[in-house]
C-alpha positions as CSV (number, residue, x, y, z in Angstrom):
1,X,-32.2,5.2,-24.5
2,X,-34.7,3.5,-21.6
3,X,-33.6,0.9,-19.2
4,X,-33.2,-2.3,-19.9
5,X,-35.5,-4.2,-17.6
6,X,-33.1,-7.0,-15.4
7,X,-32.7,-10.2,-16.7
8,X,-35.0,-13.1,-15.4
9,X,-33.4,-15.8,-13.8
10,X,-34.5,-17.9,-16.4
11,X,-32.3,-16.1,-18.4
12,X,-29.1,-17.7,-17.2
13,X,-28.4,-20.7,-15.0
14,X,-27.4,-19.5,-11.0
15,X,-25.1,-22.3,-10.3
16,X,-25.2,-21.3,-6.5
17,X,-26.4,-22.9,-4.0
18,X,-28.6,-20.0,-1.8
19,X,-26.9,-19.6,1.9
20,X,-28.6,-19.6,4.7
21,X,-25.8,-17.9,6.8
22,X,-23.3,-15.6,6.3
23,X,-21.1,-16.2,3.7
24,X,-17.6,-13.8,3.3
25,X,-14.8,-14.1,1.0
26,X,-11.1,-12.8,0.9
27,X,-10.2,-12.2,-3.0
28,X,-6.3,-11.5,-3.2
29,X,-5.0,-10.7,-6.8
30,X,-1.6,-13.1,-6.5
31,X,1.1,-10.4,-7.7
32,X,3.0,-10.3,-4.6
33,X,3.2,-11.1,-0.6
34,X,0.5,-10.8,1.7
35,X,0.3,-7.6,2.5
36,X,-0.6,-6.1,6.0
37,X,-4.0,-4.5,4.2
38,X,-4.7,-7.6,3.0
39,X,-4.0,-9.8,6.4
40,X,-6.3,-7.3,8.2
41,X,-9.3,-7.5,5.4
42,X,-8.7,-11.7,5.5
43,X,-9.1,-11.3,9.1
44,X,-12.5,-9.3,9.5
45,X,-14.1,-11.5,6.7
46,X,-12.8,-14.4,8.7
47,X,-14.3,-13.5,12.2
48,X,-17.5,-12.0,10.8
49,X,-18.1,-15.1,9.3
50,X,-17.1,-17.1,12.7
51,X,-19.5,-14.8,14.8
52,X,-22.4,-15.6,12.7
53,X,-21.5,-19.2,12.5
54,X,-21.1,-18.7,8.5
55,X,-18.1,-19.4,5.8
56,X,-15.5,-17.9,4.9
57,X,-14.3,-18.6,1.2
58,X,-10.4,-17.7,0.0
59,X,-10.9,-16.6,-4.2
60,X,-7.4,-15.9,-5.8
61,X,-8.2,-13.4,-8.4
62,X,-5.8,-14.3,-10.7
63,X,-7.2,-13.5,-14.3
64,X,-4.3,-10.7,-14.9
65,X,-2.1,-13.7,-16.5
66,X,1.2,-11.2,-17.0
67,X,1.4,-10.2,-13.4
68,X,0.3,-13.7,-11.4
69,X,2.4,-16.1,-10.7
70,X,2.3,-19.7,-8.8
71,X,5.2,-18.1,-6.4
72,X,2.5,-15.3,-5.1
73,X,0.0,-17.6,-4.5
74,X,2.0,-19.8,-2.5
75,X,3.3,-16.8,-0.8
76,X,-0.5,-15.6,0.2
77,X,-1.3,-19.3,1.5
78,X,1.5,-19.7,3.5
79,X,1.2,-16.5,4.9
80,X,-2.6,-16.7,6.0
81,X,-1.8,-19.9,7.2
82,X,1.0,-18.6,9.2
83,X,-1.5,-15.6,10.7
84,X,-3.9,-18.0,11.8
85,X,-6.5,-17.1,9.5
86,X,-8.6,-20.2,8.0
87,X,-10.5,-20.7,5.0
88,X,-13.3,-23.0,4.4
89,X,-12.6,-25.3,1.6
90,X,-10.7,-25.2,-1.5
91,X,-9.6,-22.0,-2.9
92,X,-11.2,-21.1,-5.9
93,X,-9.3,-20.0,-9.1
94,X,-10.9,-16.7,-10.7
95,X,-9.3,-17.6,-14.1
96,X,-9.9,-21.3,-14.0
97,X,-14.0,-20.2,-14.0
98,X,-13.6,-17.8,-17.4
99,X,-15.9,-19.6,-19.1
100,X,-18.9,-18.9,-16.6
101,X,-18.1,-15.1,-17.1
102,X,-18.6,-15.6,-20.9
103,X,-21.8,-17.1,-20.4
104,X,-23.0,-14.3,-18.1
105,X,-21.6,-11.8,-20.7
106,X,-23.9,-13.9,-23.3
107,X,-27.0,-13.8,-21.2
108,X,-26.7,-9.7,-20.6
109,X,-25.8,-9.5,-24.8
110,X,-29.3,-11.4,-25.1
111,X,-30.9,-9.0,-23.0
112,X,-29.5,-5.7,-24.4
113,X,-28.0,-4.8,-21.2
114,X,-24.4,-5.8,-23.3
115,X,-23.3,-4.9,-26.4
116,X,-20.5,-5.5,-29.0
117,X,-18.0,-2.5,-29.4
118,X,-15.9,-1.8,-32.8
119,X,-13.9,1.2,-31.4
120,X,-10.2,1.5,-31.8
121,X,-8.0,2.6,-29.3
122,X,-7.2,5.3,-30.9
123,X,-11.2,6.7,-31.1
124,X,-11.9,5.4,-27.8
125,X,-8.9,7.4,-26.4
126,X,-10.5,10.8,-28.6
127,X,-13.9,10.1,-27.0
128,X,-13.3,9.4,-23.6
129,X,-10.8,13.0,-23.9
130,X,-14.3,14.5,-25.7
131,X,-16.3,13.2,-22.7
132,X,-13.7,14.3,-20.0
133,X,-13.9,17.7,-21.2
134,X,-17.6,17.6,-21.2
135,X,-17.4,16.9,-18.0
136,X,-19.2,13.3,-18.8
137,X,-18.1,9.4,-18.8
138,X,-17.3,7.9,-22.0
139,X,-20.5,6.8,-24.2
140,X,-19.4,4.0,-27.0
141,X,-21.8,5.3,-30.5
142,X,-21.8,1.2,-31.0
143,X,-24.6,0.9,-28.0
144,X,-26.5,2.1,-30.6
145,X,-25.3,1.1,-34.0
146,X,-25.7,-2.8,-35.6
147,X,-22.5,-5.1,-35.0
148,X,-23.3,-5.3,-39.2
149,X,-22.0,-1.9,-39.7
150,X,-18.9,-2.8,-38.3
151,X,-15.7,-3.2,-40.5
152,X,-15.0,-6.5,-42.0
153,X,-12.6,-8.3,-39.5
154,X,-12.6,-5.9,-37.3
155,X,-12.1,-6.9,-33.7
156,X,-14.2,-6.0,-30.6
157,X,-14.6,-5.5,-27.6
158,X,-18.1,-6.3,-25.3
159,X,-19.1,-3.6,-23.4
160,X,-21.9,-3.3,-20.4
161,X,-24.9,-0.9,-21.7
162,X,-24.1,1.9,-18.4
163,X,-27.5,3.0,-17.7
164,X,-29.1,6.4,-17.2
165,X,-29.7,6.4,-13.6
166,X,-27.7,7.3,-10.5
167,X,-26.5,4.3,-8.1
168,X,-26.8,4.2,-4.2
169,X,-25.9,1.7,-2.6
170,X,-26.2,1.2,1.7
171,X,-22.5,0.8,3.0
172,X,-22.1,-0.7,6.8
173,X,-19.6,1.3,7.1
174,X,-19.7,4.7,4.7
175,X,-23.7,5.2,5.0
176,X,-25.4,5.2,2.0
177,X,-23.5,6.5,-1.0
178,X,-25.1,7.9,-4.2
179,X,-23.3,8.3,-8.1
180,X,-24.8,10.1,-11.0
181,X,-24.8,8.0,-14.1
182,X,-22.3,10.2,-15.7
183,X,-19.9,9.0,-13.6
184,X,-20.0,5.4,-15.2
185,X,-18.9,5.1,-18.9
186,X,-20.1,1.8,-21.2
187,X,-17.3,-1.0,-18.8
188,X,-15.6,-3.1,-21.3
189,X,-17.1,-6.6,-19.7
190,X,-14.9,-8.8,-22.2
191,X,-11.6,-7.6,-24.0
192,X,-11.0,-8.3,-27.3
193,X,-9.2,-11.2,-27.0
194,X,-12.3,-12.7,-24.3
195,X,-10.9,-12.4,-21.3
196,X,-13.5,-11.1,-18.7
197,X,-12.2,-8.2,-16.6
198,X,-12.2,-7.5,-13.1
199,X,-15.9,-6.0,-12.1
200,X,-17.6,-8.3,-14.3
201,X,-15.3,-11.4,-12.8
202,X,-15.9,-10.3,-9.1
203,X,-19.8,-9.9,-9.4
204,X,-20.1,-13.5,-11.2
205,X,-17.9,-15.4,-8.4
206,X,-19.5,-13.8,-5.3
207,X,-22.7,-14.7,-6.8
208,X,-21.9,-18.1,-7.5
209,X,-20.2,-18.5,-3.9
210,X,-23.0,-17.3,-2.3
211,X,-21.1,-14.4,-1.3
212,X,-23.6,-12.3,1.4
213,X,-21.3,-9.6,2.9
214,X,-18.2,-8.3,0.8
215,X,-15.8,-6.3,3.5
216,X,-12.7,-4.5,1.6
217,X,-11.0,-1.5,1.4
218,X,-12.3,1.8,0.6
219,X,-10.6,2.2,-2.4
220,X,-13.0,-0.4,-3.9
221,X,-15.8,1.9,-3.2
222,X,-16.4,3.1,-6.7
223,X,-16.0,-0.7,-7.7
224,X,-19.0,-1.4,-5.7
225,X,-21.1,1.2,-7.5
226,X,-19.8,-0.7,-10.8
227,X,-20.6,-4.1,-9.1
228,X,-23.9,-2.8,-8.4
229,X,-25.0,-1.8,-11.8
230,X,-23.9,-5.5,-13.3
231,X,-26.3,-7.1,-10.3
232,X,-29.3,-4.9,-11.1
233,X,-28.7,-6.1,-14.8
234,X,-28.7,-9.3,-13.9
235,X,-31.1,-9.4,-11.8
236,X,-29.0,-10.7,-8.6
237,X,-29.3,-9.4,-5.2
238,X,-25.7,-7.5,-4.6
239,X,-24.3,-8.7,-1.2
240,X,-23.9,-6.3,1.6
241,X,-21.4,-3.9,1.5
242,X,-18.6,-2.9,3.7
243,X,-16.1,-0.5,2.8
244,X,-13.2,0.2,5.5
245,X,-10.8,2.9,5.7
246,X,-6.9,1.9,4.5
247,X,-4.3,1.8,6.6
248,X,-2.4,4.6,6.9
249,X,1.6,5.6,8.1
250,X,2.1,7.0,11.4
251,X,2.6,10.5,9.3
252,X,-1.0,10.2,8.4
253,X,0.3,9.7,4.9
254,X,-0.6,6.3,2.3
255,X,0.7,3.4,4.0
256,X,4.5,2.7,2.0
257,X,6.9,0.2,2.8
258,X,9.1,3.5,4.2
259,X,5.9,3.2,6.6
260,X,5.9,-0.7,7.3
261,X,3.9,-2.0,3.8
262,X,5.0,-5.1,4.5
263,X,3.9,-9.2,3.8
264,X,3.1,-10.8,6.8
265,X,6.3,-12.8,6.6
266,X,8.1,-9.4,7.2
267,X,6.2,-9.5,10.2
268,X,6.9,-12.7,11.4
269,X,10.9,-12.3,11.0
270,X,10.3,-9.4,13.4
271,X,9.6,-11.7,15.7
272,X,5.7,-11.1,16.0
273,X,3.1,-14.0,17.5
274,X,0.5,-15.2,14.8
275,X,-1.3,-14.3,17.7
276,X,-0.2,-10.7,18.8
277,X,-0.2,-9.7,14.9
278,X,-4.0,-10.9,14.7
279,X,-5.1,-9.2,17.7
280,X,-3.1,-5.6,16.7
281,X,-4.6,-5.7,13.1
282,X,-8.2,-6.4,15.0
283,X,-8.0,-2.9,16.1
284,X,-6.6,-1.2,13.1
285,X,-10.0,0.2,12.3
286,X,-12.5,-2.0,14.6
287,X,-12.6,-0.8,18.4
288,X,-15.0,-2.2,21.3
289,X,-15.2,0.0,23.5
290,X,-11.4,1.0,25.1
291,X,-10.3,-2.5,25.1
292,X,-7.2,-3.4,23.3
293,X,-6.2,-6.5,24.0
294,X,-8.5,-10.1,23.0
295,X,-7.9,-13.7,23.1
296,X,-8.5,-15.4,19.7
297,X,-12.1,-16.5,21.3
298,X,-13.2,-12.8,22.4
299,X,-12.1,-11.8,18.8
300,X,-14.8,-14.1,17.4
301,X,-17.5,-13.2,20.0
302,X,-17.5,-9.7,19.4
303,X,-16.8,-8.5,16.0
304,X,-19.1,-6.8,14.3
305,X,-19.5,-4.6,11.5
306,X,-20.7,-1.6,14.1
307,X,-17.7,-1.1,15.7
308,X,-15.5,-0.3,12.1
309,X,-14.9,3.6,12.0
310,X,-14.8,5.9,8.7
311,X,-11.5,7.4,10.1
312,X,-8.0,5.3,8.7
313,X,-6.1,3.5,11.1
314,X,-2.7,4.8,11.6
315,X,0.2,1.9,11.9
316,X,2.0,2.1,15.3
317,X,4.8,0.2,15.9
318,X,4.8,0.6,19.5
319,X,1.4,-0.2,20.4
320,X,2.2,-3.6,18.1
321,X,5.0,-4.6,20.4
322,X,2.8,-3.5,23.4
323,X,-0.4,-5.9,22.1
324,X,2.6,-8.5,20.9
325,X,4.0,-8.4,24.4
326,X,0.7,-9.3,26.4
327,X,0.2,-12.4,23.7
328,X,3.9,-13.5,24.6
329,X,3.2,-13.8,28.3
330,X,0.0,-15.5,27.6
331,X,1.7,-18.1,25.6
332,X,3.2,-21.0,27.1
333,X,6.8,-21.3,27.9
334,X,7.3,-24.9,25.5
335,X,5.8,-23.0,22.6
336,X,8.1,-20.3,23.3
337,X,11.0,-22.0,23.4
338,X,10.4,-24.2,20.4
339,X,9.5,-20.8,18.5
340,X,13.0,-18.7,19.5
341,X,15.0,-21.9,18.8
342,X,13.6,-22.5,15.6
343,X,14.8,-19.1,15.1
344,X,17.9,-19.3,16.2
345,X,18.9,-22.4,14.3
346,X,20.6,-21.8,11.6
347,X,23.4,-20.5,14.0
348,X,26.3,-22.6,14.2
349,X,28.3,-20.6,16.7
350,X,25.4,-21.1,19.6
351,X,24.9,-24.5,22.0
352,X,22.0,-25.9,20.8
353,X,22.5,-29.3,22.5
354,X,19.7,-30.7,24.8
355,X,20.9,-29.5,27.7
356,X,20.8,-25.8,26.3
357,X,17.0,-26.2,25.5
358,X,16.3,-27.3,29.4
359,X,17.9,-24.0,30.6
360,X,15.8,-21.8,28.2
361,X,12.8,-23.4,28.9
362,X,13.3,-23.2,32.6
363,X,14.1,-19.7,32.3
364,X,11.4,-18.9,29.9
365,X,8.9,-17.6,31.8
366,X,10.8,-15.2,33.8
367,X,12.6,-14.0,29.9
368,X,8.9,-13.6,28.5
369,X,8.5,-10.6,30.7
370,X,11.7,-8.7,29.5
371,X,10.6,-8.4,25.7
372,X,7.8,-7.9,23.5
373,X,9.1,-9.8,20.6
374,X,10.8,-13.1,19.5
375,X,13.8,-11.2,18.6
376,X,13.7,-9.5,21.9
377,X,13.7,-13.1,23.6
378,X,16.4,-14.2,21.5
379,X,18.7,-11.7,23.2
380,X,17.7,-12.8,26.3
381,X,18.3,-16.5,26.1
382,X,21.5,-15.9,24.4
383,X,23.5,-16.2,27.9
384,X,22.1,-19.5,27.7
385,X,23.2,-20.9,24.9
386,X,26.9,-18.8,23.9
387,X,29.6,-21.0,23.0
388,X,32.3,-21.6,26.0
389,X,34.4,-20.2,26.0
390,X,33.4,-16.6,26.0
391,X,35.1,-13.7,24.2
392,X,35.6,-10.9,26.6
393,X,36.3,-7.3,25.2
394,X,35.3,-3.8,26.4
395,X,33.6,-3.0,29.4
396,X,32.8,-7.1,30.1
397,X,36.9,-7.7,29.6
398,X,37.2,-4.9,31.9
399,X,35.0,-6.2,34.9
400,X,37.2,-9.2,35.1
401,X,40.8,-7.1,35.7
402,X,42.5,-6.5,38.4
403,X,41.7,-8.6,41.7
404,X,38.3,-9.5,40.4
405,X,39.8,-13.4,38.9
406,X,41.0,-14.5,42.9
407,X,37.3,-12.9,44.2
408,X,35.8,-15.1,41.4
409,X,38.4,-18.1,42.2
410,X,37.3,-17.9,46.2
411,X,33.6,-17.4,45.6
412,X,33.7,-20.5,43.5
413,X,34.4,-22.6,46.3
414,X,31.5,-21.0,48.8
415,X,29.2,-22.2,45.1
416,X,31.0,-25.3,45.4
417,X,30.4,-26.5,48.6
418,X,26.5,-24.9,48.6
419,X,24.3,-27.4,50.0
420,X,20.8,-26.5,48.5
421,X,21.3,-25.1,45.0
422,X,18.5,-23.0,44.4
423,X,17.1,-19.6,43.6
424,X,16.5,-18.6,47.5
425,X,19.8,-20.4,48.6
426,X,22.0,-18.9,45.7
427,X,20.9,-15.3,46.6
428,X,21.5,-15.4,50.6
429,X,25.3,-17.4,49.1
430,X,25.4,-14.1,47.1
431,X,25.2,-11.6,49.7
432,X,26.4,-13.0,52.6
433,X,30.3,-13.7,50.3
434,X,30.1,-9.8,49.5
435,X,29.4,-8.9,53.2
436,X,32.3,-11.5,54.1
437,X,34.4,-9.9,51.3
438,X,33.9,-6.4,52.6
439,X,32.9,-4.8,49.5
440,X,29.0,-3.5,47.4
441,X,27.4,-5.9,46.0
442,X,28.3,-4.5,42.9
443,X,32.5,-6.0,43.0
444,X,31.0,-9.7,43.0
445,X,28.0,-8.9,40.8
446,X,29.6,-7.5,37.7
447,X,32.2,-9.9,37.3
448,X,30.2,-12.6,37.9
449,X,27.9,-11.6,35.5
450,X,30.7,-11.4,33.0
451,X,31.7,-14.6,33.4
452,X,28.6,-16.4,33.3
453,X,26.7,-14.4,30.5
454,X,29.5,-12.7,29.0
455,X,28.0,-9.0,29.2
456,X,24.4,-10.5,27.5
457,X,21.4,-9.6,28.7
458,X,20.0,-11.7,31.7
459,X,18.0,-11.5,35.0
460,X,19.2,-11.3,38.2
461,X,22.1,-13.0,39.1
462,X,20.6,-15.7,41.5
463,X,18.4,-16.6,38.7
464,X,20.7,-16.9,36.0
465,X,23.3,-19.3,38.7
466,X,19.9,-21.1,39.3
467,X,18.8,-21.9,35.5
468,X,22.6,-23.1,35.0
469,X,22.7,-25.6,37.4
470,X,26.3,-25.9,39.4
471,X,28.3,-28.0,36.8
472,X,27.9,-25.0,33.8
473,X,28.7,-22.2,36.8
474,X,32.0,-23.7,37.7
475,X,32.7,-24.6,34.1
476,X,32.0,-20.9,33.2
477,X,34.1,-19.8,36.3
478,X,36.9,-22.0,35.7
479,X,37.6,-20.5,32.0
480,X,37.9,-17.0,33.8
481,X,39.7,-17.5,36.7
């Protein structure tokens, strides 16, 4: 059969408003968390938007009833919100706009570019095994037949009239890609019980939204060839196409949760910055030049859809704590602390008092350096805030035998009469007690450190005697000695 010619726009009403700027979307179907994929697509849709002063548009593709759910939604709001990765207004409801997919599908029935199917499953499953083995897409014999020579009360399905030539389409990121019409059987547009399905949903919405540039994931790529058929029909302009590479596992293999598949909020109870998780996903499959580490505002200035490559990004773990650890000692140290002790919270067996949160925010920006996540910083400030007294065992329990309680009792006193109580003061105090005491450095250090940390990790000693200010020292001595 010829062509059908496209439909005029008179055919059916636009009900977009024509942008003038780039407009991007993020279209998550709401069956689950966030996942890292999905983060990474929000976030190049996001800043390609921002660098060309456009919108960016959040669709929640939620016509498969059985599998959505209120609970994933909320999950893929919160979690976007968390990552730092804003949408412009109101998300917009894929099933809630079923009714303006039936009206397209009415408009391409008018035209002949749709058409009515009677098969059953059972003869559409023998054809499409026919076609397979003819090494051809499935062809429904009701594109050609009269809906009036269909069985009384029997049901149907609508089905888009595939046509007879090949599609190419111009990828940003793939180059231009070419299909042979035999590769695209007649798509079922509206089930039988009239609910529109997904290709004939997606090209209606980014249409309507005004959608310009459509960057996903690769595996959408034959999706896009589909897409582009239904535009042509309709006599839409398709949107621009960019198509990048999944992530894959450090193996090289399908990304899997054995690999790190993760929500976002996996991510986050990892300890990972908004911040540091934005910037390492930036460069999962988007490089400028040999940098690797942006602010939030060079992230906007430069991304582009030049610098994605064909080749999947591999997930690495260590060069996420690496780009995670620059973000950390670029934040401040009051949003640090109010992040690790909203972590640590919950516990009931830590000093939490308002006392505790002055010595981790003094000591925070010397702690910042020692770790690369929030869970690393929460080992560091746990000296800080360990109930007194402490439980000594092992090795710590060990540093505090013998004659190391009446070193401890003496050196309280030289702490106790210390004039200037500082850093500089506390480390010269330090020193010159061992030299007085005969002995390395190492019989007054390790005790010490016992006794005031309790074997956690902390800096040097001066520092840590500095951060606890006289009255905890003596305290912490006292319940040693």
């Amino acid at each position: 059969m010829l062509s059908r010619p496209p439909i005029s726009q008179r055919n059916i009403i636009s009900h977009v408003h024509r942008p003038t700027s780039v407009v991007t979307r993020f279209a998550p179907s709401p069956t689950g968390f966030l996942h890292i994929g999905g983060a990474r697509t929000a976030l190049f849709n996001a800043l390609f938007a921002k660098r060309h002063g456009g919108v960016f548009r959040l669709r929640i593709e939620d016509t498969d009833r059985a599998r959505s759910s209120d609970e994933a939604v909320a999950a893929i709001l919160e979690g976007l919100s968390w990552l730092g990765v804003a949408w412009d207004g109101e998300p917009v409801s894929q099933f809630a706009r079923a009714a303006r997919h039936r009206e397209v599908v009415d408009a391409l029935l008018s035209a002949g570019a749709a058409f009515r199917c009677y098969l059953t499953p059972a003869e559409t499953e023998a054809l499409r095994d026919e076609a397979f083995k003819e090494g051809r897409a499935l062809r429904s014999p009701w594109r050609d037949r009269a809906p009036a020579e269909a069985p009384s009360g029997a049901s149907h399905t609508i089905r888009f009239r595939a046509p007879d030539s090949d599609v190419v389409i111009d990828d940003a990121v793939q180059g231009q890609v070419r299909w042979a019409s035999k590769e695209f059987d007649d798509l079922i547009l509206l089930r039988a019980d009239g609910a529109p399905t997904y290709n004939l949903a997606v090209v209606v919405d980014d249409h309507d939204m005004g959608v310009t540039h459509v960057i996903r994931g690769d595996d959408h790529l034959v999706n896009a060839a589909r897409q582009t058929q239904i535009y042509q029909a309709l006599g839409w302009p398709a949107p621009n196409f960019a198509h990048i590479p999944l992530i894959h596992g450090p193996d090289g293999k399908k990304l899997s949760k054995r690999h790190g598949a993760l929500g976002v909020e996996a991510y986050r109870e990892m300890g990972y910055l908004a911040s540091g998780l934005r910037n390492y996903l930036l460069r999962l499959g988007w490089s400028h030049g040999d940098k690797e580490l942006f602010t939030d505002e060079e992230m906007a200035a430069l991304f582009d859809l030049e610098g994605l490559g064909k080749a999947p990004a591999r997930l690495d773990f260590d060069k996420m704590a690496h780009v995670n650890a620059w973000h950390m000692r670029q934040e401040s140290a009051g949003r640090l602390t109010e992040l690790v002790l909203e972590r640590l919270s919950h516990r009931n067996d830590l000093r939490l008092d308002d006392k505790a949160k002055v010595w981790v925010h003094a000591a925070m920006d010397v702690l910042k350096e020692r770790g690369s996540t929030l869970a690393d910083l929460e080992d560091q400030v746990y000296f800080l805030l360990r109930g007194r007294p402490f439980e000594l065992t092992g090795k710590v329990a060990k540093a505090l035998k013998g004659d190391a309680p009446d070193r401890l009792a003496r050196l309280r006193g030289v702490l106790a009469a210390l004039e200037h109580w500082d850093e500089t003061a506390l480390g010269t105090a330090l020193q010159s007690f061992a030299e007085a005491e005969g002995v390395g450095f190492g019989k007054i250090g390790q005790p010490l450190r016992a006794a005031l940390t309790g074997g956690a990790p902390a800096p040097d000693m001066s520092f840590v005697l500095a951060i606890l200010g006289r009255d905890e020292v003596l305290a912490r001595l006292d319940d040693v000695i």
